[in-house]
N, C-alpha and C positions, 0 to 999 in steps of 0.2 A: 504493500500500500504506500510505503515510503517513498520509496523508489519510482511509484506511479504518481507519486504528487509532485515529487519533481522536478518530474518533466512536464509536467503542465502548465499552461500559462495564466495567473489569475486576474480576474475581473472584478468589477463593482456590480453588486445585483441590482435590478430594476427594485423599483418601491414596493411593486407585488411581491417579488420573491422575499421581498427584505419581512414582510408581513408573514410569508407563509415560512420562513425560515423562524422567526420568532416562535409561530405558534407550532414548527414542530419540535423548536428546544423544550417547549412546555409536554408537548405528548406524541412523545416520536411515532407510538404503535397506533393514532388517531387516523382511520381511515377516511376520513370527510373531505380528502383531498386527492384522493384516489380518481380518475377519472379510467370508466373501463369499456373496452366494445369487443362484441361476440356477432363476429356471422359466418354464417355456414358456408361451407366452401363448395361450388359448382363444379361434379365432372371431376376427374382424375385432378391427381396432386402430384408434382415433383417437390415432395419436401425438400431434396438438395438444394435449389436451384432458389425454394422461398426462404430459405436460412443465405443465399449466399445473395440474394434481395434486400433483406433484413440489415443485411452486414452494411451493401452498399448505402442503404436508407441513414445509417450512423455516421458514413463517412460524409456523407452530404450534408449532414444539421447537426452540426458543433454540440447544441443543448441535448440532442442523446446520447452525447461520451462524455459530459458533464456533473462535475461534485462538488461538495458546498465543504467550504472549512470558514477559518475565524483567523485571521491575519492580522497580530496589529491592534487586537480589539475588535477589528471589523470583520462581518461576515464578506467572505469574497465565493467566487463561483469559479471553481479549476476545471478548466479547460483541458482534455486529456487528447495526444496526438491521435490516438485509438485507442478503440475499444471492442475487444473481440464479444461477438453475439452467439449465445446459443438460443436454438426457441426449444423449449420442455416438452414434451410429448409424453400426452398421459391416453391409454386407453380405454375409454369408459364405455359405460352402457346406456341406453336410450333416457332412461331416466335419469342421471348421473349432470347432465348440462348444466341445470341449473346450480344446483348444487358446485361446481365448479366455478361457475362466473361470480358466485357470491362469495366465495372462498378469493379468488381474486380479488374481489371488489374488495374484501376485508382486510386484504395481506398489506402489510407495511414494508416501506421501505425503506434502506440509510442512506441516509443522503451525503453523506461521510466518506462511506464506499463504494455505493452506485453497485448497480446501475441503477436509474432514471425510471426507468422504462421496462418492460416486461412482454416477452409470447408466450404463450401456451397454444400448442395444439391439442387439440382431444378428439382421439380417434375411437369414432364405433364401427366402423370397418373399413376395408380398402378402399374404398370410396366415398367414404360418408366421414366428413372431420368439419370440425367448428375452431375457427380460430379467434385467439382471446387474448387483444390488448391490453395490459394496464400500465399506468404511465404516473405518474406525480404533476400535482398542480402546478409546483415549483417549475417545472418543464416543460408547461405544454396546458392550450387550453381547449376548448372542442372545439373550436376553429381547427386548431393545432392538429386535430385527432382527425379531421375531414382531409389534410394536408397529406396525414401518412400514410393514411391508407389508399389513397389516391395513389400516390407514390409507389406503393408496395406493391398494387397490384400491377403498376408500369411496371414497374424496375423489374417485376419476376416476367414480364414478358420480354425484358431486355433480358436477363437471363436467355430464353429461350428464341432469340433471332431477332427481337423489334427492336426498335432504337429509343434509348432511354429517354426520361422528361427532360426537358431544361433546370439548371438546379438555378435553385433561387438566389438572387444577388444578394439578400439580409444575412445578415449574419446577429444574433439576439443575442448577444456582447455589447455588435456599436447599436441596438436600438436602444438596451440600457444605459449606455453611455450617454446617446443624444438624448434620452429623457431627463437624465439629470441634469445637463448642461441649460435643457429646456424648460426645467421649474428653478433651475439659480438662475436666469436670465427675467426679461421684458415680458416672453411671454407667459413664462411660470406667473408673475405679478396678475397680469391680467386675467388671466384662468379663477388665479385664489381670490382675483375683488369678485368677481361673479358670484363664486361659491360661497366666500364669507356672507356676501348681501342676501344671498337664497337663502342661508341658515341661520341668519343671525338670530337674538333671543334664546330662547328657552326652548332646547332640544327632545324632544315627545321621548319616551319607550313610550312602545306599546301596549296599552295597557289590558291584553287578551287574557281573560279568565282560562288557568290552566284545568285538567284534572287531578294534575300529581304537582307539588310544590316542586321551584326549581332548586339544582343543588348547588352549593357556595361556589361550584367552578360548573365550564359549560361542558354539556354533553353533547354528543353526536349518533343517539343512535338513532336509523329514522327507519321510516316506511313507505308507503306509497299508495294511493288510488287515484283510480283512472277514469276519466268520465269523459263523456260528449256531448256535445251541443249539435242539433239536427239539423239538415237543411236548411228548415223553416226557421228556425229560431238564429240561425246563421246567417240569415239572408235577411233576415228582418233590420241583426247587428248592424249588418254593411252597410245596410241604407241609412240607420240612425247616425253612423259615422260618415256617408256622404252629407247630409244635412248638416250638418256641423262644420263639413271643411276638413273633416279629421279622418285617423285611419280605422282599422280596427282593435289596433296594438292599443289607441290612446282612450278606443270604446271599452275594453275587456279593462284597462289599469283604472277609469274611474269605475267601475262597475265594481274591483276589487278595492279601492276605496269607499265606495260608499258601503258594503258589505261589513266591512272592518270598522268604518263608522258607526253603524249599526248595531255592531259586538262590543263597541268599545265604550261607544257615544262620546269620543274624542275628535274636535272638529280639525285637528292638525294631523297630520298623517306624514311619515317617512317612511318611505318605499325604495328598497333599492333595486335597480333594474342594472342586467350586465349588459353595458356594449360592447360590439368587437375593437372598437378604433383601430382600422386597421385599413383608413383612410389615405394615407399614404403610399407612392406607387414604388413597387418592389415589396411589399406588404401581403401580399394576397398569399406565398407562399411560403412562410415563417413561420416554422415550427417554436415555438415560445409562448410565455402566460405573457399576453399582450390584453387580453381581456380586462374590463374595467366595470368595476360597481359603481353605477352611480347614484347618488339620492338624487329623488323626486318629490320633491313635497308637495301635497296636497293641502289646498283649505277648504273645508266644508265648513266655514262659519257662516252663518246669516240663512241656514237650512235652503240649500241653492237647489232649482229644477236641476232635472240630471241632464238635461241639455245644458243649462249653464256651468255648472261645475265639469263638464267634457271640454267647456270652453275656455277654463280654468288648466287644465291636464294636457288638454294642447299646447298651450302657452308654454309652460313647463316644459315638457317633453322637448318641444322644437329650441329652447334655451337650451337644457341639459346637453343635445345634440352639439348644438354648436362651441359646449366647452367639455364635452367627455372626455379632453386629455387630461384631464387632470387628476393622479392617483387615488383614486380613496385611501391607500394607507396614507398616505401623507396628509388628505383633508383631515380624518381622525388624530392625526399628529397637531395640526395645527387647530382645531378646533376645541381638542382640549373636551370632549366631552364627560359629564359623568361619568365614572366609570363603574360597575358591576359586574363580576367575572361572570357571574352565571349570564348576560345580557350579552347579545354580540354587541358593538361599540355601532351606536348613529340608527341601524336599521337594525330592525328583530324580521321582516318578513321581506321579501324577494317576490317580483315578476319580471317573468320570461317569455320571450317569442320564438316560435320558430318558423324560420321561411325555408328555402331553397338552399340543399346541401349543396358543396362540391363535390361530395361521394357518394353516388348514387347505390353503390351497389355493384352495376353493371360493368361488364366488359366490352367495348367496341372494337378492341383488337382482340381478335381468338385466341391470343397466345395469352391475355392480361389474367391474372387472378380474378376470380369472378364471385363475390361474398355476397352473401342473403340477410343481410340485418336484421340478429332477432334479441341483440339489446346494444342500449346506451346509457350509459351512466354513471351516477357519482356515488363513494362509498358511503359517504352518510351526512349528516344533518347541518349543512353550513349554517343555515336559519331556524328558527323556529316553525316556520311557514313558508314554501315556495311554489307558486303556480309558473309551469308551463304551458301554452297554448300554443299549439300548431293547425296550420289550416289545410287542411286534409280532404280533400274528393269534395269541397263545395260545404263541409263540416269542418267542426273546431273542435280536435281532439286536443284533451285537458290533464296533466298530472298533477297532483295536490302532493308535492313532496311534505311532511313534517316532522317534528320532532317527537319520536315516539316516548320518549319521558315526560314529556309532558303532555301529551293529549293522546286517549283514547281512537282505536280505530273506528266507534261508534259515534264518539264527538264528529269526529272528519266527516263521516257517511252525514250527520245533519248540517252538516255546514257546506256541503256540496247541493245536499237539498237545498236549502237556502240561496246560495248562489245560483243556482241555476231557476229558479225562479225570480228572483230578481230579477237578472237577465229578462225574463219572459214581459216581466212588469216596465221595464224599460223601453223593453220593442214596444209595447202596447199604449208607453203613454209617456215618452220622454221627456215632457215638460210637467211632470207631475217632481213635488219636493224630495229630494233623499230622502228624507225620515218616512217618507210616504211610500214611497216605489211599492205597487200592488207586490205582497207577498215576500217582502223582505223583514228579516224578524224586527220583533219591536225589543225594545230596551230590557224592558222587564221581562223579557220571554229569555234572556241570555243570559243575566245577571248569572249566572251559571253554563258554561257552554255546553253541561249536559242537561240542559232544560228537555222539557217533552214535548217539542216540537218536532212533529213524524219527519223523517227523512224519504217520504213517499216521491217527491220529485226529482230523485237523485236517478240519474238515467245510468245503461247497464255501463259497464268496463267494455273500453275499449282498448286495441292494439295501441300507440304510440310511442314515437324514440323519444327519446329524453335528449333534445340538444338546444344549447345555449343560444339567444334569440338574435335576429339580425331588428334591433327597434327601428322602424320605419318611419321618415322621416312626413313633411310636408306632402300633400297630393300635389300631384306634379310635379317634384323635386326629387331627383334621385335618393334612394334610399342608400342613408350614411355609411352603415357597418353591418354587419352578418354576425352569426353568432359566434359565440367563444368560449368565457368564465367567468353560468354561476353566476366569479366571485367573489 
């Protein structure tokens, strides 16, 4: 290990890593940073040829021969000239999958020794295998994850006769560099008057009734359900957010504002939403946590029509937009908020979008690796509460990530009912008050989140991937960033 430190060359970590390096000196074996993908492999396998893909895939993005040490006082990022890849090969049986990706999901990494990043194959027979990414926050975000696999399934066809991708001009070394140089400059200043004036005053937690009390430090263990929104009730959305001028991203985050107003009867809301910024050109194929949390603040003072309060969250959104470079670990640095270990710092809940991967899946060249996406995900609870929404066949398939120490899987099932009639109450009369929206709960029906309000409206589970949102910007403005991380 000595020996390989070395010889490597060491860097200054971006703000994000500096954030997830903190928090893995706290709880190294914390899976909530885990990012993992499993798809099934189409058609014969030359295992040789995707281990010597694998190999090439490392030689090409610096950040997966990459390990973190403490130089000086400071955390740095060692750059290693190589790093030999092997992918694991486990033989399982039909039932055995899941069980496997969860074990993945779970598994910890040192960030000390590396690697980064992780294969497994799992074989149930000569033809039939599932391969199973996991990778570290620190390294990579699901942007980052659309990037390699992209990658992987070229480079194995360049193995076998085709002619590899172009590799990417970034190197996530100099984008951490330019980002620091870019918050001690002109325009780091004007990012942080932005951000100070949107957060000034007195900074909200959330104040969501739990079922189990929090414990003096935060937990991570989470779960998951899955719900959808129908044609109808989809298309009802779209039109409420043409009326408005706004998207559907800016119609689902007030709708999850006002819901959480509802629960809380808090008329200040912080929301964090992940961008990619990844607006810059030479950007698009950078394997790095490039990904950024940003608050969103809501006001529902003055009990605003849910038209106007969308009118409110546009505003917002399209502001945040125009300054998402700017790190939330650092904002939380300089903002100086309250602190509570058990509370994540600034946002307790997350919203997410998802549009149009770069990895489909598919193969267009015969030779390319060809994966069947049958999961995406993170290993556990960065929030208390995280909604993703993907627009899916003309429908809005939904995941309600939470935090399973503190809330009941029976809680989630009424609070999905709830929101999704909400939803219905919106299509049906968007200029009616927040506190009013037909079917959304009342105050005193929550003051407990296990109140006995039926979760009759709660529609069945549906399929959806789990990936980080690209938030859409203005109608008719290209849309800013694609998704990434989370977080």
């Amino acid at each position: 290990m000595e020996r390989a430190a070395a010889s490597a060359s060491a860097h200054p970590l971006s703000y994000g890593q500096r954030s997830l390096w903190f928090l893995y000196q706290l709880a190294p074996d914390n899976p909530a940073y885990t990012l993992t993908y499993a798809g099934r492999v189409s058609g014969d396998l030359d295992v040789a040829a995707l281990e010597r893909a694998a190999q090439a895939l490392v030689e090409r993005h610096a950040i997966l021969r990459t390990t973190f040490a403490v130089r000086d006082g400071q955390p740095v990022q060692l750059v290693h000239p190589h790093w030999p890849v092997r992918i694991a090969r486990q033989d399982v049986g039909p039932h055995d999958i899941d069980e496997w990706i969860h074990r993945e999901s779970d598994g910890a990494f040192d960030l000390q020794t590396g690697p980064v990043f992780r294969l497994t194959l799992l074989r149930q027979s000569p033809h039939e295998h599932v391969l199973v990414l996991a990778v570290h926050h620190i390294a990579a975000d699901f942007w980052s994850i659309d990037v390699i696999l992209d990658e992987l399934c070229k480079l194995y066809a360049a193995q076998r006769g085709s002619d590899a991708p172009p590799v990417c001009p970034e190197r996530y070394v100099g984008y951490a560099d330019r980002q620091l140089q870019l918050m001690s400059g002109a325009e780091g200043d004007r990012l942080w008057q932005y951000w100070r004036d949107q957060l000034a005053g007195e900074l909200p937690k959330l104040g969501l009734a739990t079922d189990r009390p929090r414990s003096a430090s935060p937990t991570y263990h989470s779960a998951l359900q899955r719900f959808s929104v129908d044609g109808r009730l989809a298309s009802g959305l779209r039109e409420v957010a043409r009326g408005a001028g706004a998207t559907p991203y800016m119609t689902f985050l007030a709708a999850y504002a006002t819901l959480l107003h509802r629960y809380t009867g808090q008329d200040d809301l912080l929301v964090g939403s992940p961008f990619a910024c990844r607006d810059r050109v030479g950007m698009e194929g950078l394997v790095g946590y490039v990904a950024n949390t940003v608050v969103l603040r809501t006001d529902l003072h003055g009990d605003p029509a849910f038209s106007s309060l969308l009118g409110r969250v546009k505003k917002t959104v399209l502001g945040a937009l125009a300054h998402q470079d700017y790190p939330f670990a650092l904002l939380v640095e300089r903002l100086r908020p309250s602190r509570d270990l058990s509370y994540t710092p600034l946002v307790q809940v997350s919203f997410a979008w998802e549009q149009a991967r770069r990895f489909q899946g598919g193969a267009a060249d015969p030779e390319a690796l060809e994966l069947n996406t049958i999961h995406v995900g993170q290993g556990g609870a960065a929030f208390d509460l995280m909604i993703q929404v993907a627009d899916v066949d003309g429908k809005f398939s939904c995941d309600l990530h939470y935090n399973a120490d503190l809330f009941d899987a029976a809680t989630i099932a009424r609070m999905i009912g709830h929101f999704t009639t909400l939803l219905d109450g919106i299509v049906t009369d968007p200029a009616a008050a927040c506190r009013s929206c037909r079917s959304s709960p009342s105050r005193s029906a929550v003051n407990r989140l296990r109140g006995t309000t039926p979760a009759s409206a709660t529609t069945p589970p549906t399929a959806c991937t789990t990936w980080w949102p690209k938030p859409p910007g203005a109608p008719q403005t290209p849309s800013p960033s694609r998704s990434a991380t989370r977080r």
